[in-house]
N, C-alpha and C positions, 0 to 999 in steps of 0.2 A: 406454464401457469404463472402469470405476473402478476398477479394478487393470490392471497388466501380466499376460500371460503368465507363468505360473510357472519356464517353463523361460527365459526372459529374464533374469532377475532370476540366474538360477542362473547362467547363461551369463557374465554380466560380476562375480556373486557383489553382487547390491545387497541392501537390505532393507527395510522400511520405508516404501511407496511414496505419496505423499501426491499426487493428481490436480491438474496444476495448471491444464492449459489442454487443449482438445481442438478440432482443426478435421477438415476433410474431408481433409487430408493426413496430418496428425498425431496425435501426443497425447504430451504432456507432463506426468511427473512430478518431484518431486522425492524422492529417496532417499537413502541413508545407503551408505557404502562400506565395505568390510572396516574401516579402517582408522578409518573412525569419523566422518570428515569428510562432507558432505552435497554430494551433484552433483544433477544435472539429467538425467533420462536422456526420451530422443526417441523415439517409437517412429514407423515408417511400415507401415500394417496392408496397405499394397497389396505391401510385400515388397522395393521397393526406394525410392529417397530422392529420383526424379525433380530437377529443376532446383536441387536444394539439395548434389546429390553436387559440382559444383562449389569451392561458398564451404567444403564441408566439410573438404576437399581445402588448397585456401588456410591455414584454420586450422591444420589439422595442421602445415603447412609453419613457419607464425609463431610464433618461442616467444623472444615478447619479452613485456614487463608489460601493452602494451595493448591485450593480444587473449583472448580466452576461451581456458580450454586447454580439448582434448582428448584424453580417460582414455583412450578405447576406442573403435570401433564395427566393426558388420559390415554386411553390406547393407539391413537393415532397420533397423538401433537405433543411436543413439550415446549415448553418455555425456560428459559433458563437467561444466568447471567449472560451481559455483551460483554464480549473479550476484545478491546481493542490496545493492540500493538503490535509487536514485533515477536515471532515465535524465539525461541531458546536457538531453534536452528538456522532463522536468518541474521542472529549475532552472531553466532560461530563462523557464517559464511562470510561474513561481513568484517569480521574483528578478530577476536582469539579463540578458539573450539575449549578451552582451558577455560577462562570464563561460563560459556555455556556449562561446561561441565559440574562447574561449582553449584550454579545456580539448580542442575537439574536434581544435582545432591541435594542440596535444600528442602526439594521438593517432596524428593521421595522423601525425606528424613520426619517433614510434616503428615504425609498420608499414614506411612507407618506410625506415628505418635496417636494419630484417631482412634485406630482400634476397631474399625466397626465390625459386625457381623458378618460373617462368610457364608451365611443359610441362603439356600437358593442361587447360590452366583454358579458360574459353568468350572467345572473343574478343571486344571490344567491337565492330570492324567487323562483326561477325555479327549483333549485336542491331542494328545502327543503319540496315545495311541495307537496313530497310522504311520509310525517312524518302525514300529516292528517287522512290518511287510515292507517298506517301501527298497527300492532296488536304486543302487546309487553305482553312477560308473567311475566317480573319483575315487582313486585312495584314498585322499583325505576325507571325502567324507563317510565312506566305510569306517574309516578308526572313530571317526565320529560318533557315528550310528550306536558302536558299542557304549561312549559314554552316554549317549542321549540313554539307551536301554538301563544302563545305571543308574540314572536320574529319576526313571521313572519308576526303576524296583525300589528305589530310597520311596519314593510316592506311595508308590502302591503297598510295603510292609507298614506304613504309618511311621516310617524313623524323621520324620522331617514336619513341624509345624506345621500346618494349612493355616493360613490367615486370609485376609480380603484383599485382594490388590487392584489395582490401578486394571493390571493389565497388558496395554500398549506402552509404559513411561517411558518418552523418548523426545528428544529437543525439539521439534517441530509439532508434538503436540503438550507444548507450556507455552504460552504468550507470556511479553512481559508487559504487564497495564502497568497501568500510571497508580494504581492500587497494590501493585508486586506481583510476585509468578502466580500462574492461573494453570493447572494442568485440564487437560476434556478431551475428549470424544475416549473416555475409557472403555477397555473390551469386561470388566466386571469379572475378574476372575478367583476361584478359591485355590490357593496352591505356596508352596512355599517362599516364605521372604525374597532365596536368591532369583525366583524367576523374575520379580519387580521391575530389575534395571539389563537384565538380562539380554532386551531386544539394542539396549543404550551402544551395544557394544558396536554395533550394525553403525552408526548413526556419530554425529550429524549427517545426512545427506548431503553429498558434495566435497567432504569433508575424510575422503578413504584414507591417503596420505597416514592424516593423524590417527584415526582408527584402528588401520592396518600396522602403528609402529610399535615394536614392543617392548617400551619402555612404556607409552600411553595405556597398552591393552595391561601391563602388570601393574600400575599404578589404577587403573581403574578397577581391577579387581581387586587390589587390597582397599581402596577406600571406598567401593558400593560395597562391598563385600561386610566390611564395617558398618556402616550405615543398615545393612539387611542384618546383621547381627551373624554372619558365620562368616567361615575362614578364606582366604583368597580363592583360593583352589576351589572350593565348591560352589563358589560366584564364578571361578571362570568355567566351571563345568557346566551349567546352566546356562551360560552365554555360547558355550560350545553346542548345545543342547538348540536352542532356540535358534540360532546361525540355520541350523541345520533342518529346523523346523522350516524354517521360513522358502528353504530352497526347494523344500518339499511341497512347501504351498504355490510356490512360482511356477515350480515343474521345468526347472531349469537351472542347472547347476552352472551358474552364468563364472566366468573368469576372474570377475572380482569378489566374487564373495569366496570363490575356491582359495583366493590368494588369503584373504582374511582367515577363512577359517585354518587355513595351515599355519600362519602363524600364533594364531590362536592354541593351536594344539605343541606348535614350537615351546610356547612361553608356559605349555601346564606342563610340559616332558620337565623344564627346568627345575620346575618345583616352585610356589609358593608356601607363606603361610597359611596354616590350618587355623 
């Protein structure tokens, strides 16, 4: 489809629609608004927005400088700010991952200063709860599994604040505009501070080296860890948690993340601060 619906365009008054990206959920243009400025409008041709009405929810709530706004939507289409520049994770590829790093700090440090509502977002105990049954043939990530289970009895007895988060926060989804950092495409989830930066640890893409060293992985958990408002250690347990999610979601306990997450579990045997 290389244009919108005409009655779409009418609907939120756009013009102008230039194709920017098309998957099997979506399709993405870029357009022009009454007013002259250029947004992003989203369409979903199944009619409604499946697992993304969540983070879409999230955004509306955040109207601080480092979250994408949104103009408009209805149950198939939104509109929202144009992000144009260079994601957090094509600097790091590009330049220093320590940079990126700062910036993504920033970020999250803004979203957590909003404060908004966590009614109706998807809970993180809800995603995490197939880490119970799942069958892992690494050791490392068996020692894992046991702290993911921790993480989520912290959840599930209520010892751990539920706030709103972001979600996915990670350097490839913040652009840097000519306006400052832009974070988007959030998963809108309710659950506690440390999950926030939690997936960051995975990340930059490209970028294993740094990620993987554990001088990086123990400096990054003491200052997200700061920034999420708890102790290193249970920033890095949540990162150990989500590592582990995510391989559960791949269905593949691929080489490089086995290596990550065992240093990961290296750098919490050592101890951090609480």
């Amino acid at each position: 489809m290389s244009l919108p619906p005409t009655d779409l365009l009418r609907r939120f008054g756009l013009s102008a629609p230039e194709l920017v990206a098309e998957t099997t959920r979506a399709i993405v243009w870029r357009v022009r608004q009454k007013t002259g400025t250029q947004a992003a409008l989203k369409y979903y041709p199944a009619g409604h927005m499946g697992n993304e009405t969540s983070g879409l929810a999230y955004l509306e709530r955040v109207e601080v400088a480092g979250a994408v706004r949104v103009f408009a939507r209805s149950t198939d289409a939104v509109v929202m700010e144009w992000l144009q520049g260079p994601s957090l994770g094509e600097l790091a590829r590009r330049q220093a991952p320590e940079v990126a790093d700062r910036g993504l700090t920033d970020v999250a440090a803004q979203l957590f200063a909003a404060e908004v509502c966590a009614d109706g977002l998807l809970s993180v105990a809800a995603i995490m709860v197939p880490l119970r049954d799942a069958c892992f043939t690494a050791p490392e990530a068996r020692e894992a599994q046991d702290i993911a289970w921790a993480c989520l009895g912290q959840m599930q007895r209520g010892a751990a604040e539920t706030v709103a988060l972001h979600g996915d926060l990670h350097h490839d989804n913040i652009i840097h505009t000519a306006q400052g950092l832009r974070a988007f495409d959030a998963k809108g989830l309710a659950g506690p501070r440390a999950y926030e930066l939690a997936n960051a640890f995975r990340h930059p893409r490209g970028c294993h080296a740094f990620a993987a060293d554990a001088q990086e992985i123990r400096h990054r958990a003491i200052t997200w860890g700061r920034v999420a408002g708890c102790g290193a250690q249970e920033q890095l347990r949540w990162a150990i948690a989500k590592l582990l999610l995510s391989m559960l979601w791949s269905g593949q306990e691929a080489p490089e993340e086995r290596a990550l997450l065992s240093q990961m579990l290296r750098v919490a045997e050592r101890g951090l601060p609480n």
